[in-house]
C-alpha positions as CSV (number, residue, x, y, z in Angstrom):
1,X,-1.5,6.8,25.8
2,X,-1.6,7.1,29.8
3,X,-4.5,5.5,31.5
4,X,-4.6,8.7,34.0
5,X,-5.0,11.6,31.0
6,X,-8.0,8.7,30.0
7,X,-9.7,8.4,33.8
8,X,-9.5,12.0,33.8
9,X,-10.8,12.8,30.7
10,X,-13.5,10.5,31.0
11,X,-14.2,12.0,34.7
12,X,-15.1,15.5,32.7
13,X,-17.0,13.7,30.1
14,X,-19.0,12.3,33.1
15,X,-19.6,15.5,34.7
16,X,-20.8,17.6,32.0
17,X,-22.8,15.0,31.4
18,X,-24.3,14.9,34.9
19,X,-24.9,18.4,34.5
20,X,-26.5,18.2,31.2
21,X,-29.0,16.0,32.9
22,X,-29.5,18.3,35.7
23,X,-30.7,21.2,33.5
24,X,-34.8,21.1,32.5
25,X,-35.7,22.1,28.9
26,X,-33.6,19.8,26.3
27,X,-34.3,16.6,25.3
28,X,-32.5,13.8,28.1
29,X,-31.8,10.7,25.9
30,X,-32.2,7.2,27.6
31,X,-34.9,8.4,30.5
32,X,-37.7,6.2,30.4
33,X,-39.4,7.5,33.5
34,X,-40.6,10.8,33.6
35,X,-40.7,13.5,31.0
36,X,-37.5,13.3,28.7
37,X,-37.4,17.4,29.3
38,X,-37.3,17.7,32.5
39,X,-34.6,17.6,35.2
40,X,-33.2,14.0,35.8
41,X,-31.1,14.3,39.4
42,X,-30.9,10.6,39.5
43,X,-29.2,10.3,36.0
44,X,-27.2,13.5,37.4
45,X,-25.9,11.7,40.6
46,X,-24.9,8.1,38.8
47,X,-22.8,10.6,36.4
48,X,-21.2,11.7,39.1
49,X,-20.0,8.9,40.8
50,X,-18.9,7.6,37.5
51,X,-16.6,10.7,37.7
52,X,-15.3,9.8,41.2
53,X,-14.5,6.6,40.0
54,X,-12.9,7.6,36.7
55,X,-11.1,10.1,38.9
56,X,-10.1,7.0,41.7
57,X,-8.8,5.3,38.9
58,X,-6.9,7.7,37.4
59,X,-4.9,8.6,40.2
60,X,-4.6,4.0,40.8
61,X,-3.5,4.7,37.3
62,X,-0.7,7.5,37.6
63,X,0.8,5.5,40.6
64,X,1.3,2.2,38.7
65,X,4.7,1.1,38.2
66,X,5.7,-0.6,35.3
């Protein structure tokens, strides 16, 4: 499989995920500070950095020679 379709679907995975942790009202899995219900903007900005750098990589990735 190419590594860039893999950076960049893991770049969406991480930003749907940032957003999921934006949003107030569902349960937030993995916050132990806080209320697990509420809005998380921390968790949301590490997600989307994660996605920068999945997306960084990706494009590393679709410029490698072989």
């Amino acid at each position: 499989m190419k590594a860039w379709i893999v950076g960049g679907v893991l770049a969406v995975v991480c930003l749907l995920l940032a957003v999921f942790y934006a949003i107030p009202g569902p349960y937030h899995p993995f916050t132990f500070s806080g209320t697990p219900t509420g809005h998380h903007y921390t968790h949301a900005l590490v997600f989307v950095a994660l996605a920068v750098v999945c997306v960084v990589g990706a494009r590393f990735a679709a410029n490698a020679r072989r």
